[in-house]
C-alpha positions in Angstrom: 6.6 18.0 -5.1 7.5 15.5 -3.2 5.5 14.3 -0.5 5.6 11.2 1.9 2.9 9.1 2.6 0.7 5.8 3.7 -0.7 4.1 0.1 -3.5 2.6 1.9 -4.7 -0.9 0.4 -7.3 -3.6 0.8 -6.5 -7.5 0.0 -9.3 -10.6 -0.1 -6.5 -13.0 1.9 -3.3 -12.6 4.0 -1.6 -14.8 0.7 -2.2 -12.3 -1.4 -1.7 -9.1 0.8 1.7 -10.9 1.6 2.8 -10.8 -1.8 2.3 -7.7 -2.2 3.9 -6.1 0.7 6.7 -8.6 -0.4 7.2 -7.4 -3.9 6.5 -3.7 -2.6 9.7 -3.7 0.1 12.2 -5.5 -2.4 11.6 -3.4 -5.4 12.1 -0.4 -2.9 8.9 0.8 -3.4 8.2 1.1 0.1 10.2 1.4 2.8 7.4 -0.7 4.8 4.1 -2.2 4.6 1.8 -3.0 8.0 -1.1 -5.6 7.3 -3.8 -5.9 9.6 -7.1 -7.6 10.0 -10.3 -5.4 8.7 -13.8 -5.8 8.3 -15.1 -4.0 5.4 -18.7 -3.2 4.8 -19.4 -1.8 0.9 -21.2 -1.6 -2.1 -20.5 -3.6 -5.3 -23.0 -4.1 -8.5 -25.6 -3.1 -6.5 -25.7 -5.1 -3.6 -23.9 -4.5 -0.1 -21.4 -6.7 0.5 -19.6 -7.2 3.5 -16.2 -8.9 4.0 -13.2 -10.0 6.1 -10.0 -8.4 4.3 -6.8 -7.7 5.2 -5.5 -3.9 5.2 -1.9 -2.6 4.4 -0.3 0.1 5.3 2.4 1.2 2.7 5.2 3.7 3.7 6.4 5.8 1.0 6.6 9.1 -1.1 4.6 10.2 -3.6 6.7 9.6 -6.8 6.7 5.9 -6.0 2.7 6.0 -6.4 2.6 5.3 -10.0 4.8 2.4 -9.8 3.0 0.9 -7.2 -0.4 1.1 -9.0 1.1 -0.5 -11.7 2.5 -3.1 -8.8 -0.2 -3.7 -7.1 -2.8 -4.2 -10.0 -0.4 -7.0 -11.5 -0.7 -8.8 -8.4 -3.9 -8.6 -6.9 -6.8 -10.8 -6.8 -9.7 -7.8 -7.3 -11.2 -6.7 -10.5 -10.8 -3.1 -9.1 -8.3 -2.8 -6.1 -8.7 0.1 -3.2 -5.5 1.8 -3.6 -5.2 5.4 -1.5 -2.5 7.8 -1.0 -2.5 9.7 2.3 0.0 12.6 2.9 1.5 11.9 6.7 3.6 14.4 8.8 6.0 13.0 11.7 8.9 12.1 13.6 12.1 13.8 11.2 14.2 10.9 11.6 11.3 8.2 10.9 10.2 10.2 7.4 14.0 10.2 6.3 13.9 6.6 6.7 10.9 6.2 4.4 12.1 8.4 2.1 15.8 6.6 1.9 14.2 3.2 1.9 11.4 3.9 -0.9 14.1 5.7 -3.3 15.4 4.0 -6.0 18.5 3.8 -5.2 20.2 2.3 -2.3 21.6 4.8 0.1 
C-alpha cells in the first residue's frame, strides 16, 4: 500500500547532505528534501559520541524507499547511515504534490 512519507536522514557535512538532497530531487525520488542544522548525541563502538550533523527531510511515498536506500548508501560518507521512514498525514493538495513529484514518471 502506498503510503507518503518524510525518509528522515542524518549527514556529517552540509557537502555531502547537499548531494544527496540533489541526486534525490532529480532522479524523482523525492519531491523535496529540507536540511537543517542538528546536534546529535549517540552511541557508537562503545563510546558516546556527540556531533554537529546536518538533518534532511525527504518528501516522498513509500515505494520510492528502496531506491533511495540504495541512493543514499552510494553517496554518503557513514559506514552505517540513519535512514527513517515516517508515515505523514496532511494538507490534500500538498500530499498530491509529493506523490506526483516522487513518481517515476513526469506528470
Amino acid at each position: 500500500m502506498l503510503m507518503l512519507g518524510i525518509v528522515y536522514i542524518t549527514a556529517g557535512n552540509i557537502e555531502n547532505a547537499s548531494l544527496i538532497a540533489k541526486e534525490l530531487v532529480s532522479n524523482r525520488l523525492a519531491a523535496c528534501v529540507n536540511t537543517f542544522p542538528v546536534s546529535s548525541v549517540y552511541r557508537w563502538n562503545e563510546k558516546i559520541e556527540e556531533d554537529n550533523e546536518i538533518a534532511m527531510f525527504v518528501k516522498t511515498d513509500s515505494s520510492r524507499l528502496q531506491e533511495i536506500i540504495k541512493l543514499v548508501k552510494s553517496l554518503h560518507t557513514y559506514e552505517m547511515p540513519a535512514i527513517e521512514f515516517w508515515g505523514i498525514e496532511g494538507e490534500q493538495e500538498y500530499l498530491d504534490w509529493i506523490r506526483v513529484s516522487s513518481s517515476q514518471k513526469e506528470a
